[in-house]
C-alpha positions in Angstrom: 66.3 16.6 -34.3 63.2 14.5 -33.0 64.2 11.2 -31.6 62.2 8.1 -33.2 60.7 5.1 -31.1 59.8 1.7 -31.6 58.3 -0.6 -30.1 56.0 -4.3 -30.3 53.0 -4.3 -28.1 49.5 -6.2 -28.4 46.2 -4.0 -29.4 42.5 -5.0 -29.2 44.5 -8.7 -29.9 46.9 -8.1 -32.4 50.7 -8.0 -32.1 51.7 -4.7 -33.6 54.9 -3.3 -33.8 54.7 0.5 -34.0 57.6 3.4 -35.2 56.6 7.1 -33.7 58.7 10.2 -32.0 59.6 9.5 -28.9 58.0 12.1 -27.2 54.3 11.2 -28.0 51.9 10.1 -25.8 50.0 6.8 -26.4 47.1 9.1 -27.0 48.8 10.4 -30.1 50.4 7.2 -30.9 47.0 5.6 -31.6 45.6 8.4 -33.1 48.1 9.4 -35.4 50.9 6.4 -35.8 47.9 3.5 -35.9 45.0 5.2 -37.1 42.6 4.1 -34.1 40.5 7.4 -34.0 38.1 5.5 -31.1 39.8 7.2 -28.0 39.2 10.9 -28.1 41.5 13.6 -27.5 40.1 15.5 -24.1 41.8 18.0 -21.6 45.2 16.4 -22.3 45.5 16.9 -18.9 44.4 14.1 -16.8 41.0 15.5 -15.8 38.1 14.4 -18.6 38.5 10.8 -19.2 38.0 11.1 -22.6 41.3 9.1 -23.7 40.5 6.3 -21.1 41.8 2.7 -22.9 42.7 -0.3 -20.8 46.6 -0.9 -20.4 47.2 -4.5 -19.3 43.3 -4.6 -18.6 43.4 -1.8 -16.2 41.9 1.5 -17.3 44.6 4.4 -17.7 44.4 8.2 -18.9 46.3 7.8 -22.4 47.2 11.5 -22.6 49.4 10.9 -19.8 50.9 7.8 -20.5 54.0 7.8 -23.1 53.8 5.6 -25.8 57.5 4.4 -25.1 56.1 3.2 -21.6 53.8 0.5 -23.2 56.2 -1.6 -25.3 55.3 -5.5 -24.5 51.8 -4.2 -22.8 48.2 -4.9 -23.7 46.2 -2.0 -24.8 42.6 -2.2 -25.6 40.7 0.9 -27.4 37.1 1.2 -27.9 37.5 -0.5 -31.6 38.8 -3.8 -29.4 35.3 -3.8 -27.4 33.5 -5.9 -30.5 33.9 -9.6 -31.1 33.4 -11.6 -34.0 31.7 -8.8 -35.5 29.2 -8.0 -32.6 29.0 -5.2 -30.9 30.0 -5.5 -26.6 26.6 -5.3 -24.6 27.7 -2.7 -23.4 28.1 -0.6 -26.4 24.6 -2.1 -27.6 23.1 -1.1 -24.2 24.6 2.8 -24.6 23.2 3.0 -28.1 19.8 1.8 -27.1 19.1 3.5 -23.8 20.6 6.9 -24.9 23.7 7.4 -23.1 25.9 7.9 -26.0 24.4 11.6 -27.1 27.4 13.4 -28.6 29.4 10.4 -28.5 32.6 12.7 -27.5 33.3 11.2 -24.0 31.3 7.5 -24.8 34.8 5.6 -25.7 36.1 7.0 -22.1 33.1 5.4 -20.6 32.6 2.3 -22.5 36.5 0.7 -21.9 36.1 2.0 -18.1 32.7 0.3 -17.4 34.3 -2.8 -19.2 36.9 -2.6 -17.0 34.5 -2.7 -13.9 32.8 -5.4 -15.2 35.8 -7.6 -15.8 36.3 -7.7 -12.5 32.9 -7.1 -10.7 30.2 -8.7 -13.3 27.3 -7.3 -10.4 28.4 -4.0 -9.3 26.1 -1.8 -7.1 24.9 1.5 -8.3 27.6 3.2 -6.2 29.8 0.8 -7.3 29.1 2.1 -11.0 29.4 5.9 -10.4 32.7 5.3 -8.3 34.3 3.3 -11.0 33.2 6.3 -13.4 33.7 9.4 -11.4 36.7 10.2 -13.0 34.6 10.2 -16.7 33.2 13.5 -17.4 29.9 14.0 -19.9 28.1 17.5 -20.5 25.2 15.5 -22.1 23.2 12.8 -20.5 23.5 13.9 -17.1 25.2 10.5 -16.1 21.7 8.7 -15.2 21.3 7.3 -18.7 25.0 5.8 -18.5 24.5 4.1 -15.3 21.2 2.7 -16.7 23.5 2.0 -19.3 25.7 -0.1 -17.4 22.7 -1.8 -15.6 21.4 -2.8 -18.5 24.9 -4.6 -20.0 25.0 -6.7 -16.8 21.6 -8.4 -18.0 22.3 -8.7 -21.3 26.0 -10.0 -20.8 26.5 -14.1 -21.3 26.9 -15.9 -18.3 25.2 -17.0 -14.7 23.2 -14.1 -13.3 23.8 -13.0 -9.8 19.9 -13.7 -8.0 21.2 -11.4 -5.5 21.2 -8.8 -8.0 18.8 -5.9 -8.6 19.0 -3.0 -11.1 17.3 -0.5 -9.0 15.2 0.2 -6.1 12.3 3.0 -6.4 13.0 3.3 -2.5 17.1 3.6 -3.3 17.8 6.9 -1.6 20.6 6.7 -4.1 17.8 7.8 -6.5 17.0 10.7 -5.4 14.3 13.1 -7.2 15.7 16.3 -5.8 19.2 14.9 -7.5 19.0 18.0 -10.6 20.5 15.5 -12.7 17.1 13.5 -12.9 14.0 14.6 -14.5 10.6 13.4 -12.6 9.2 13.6 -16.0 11.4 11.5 -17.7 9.6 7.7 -18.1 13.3 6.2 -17.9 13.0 7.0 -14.2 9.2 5.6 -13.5 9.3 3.2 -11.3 6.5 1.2 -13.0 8.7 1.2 -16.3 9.2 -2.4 -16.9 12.5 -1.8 -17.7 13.3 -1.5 -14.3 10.3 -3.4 -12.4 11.1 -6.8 -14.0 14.7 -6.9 -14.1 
């Protein structure tokens, strides 16, 4: 006989109280006890960051976190990322720049990068790719999310950091023998005024 859980916690802001078998995963328990389809079922093993959500405002893998383990806890999915019916700059940034293709890992990405910015609004470029390292994507090639990312910081409300630059053509960090990169691509120009003006 299956033993049956229950718990109260807080998600994306609202108290919930939740009723699921005990051995679930908070994975399943938000996609199949609270209908919050956002966070994506991966590997299921720790290695994809496709489930990433934000437990007490610190990313976690949810496939490996038990749902019992969460009562009283904060968790934030994708769905949470919006306010007052607009969309987080960094969601509007993926959508715009292309770095949501498939869309399978963006969720992973999206409460990850959040989480970054919480806590460092003006993160380098290595700062970004550290901070997402453990979020895999078989699409963009990773350039468009960091661009991504980039691209929130400006857009997000607040004082702007002058010491802040989105990129450097010179950044060896950039590199155009990096495969992941295509010299052709007019995202990458260093005369794009995308990235010469910010």
């Amino acid at each position: 006989m299956t033993q049956n859980a229950s718990i109260e916690l807080i998600v994306n802001g609202e108290n919930t109280e939740v009723a699921f078998a005990a051995y679930k995963t908070l994975l399943e328990v938000l996609r199949e006890d609270l209908n919050l389809c956002g966070t994506k079922h991966g590997c299921e093993l720790g290695e994809c960051g496709a489930c990433a959500v934000l437990l007490d405002d610190q990313p976690v893998l949810s496939c490996l976190v038990l749902g019992v383990a969460c009562g009283g806890r904060r968790v934030t999915t994708v769905e949470g990322l919006a306010e007052d019916g607009r969309l987080h700059p960094l969601q509007e940034a993926f959508a715009d720049l292309g770095a949501a293709q498939c869309g399978y890992c963006t969720p992973g990405f999206l409460v990850t990068a959040k989480a970054l910015l919480d806590r460092h609004p003006h993160p380098t470029r290595e700062q970004i790719k550290d901070a997402l390292s453990g979020n895999l994507c078989r699409c963009t090639g990773y350039l468009q999310v960091f661009e991504a990312v980039e691209a929130a910081i400006a857009r997000a409300p607040g004082p702007k950091d002058p010491a802040y630059t989105r990129q450097d053509p010179a950044d060896t960090r950039q590199d155009p023998a990096d495969t992941r990169q295509d010299p052709a691509d007019t995202r990458q120009d260093p005369a794009d005024t995308r990235q010469a003006h910010r």
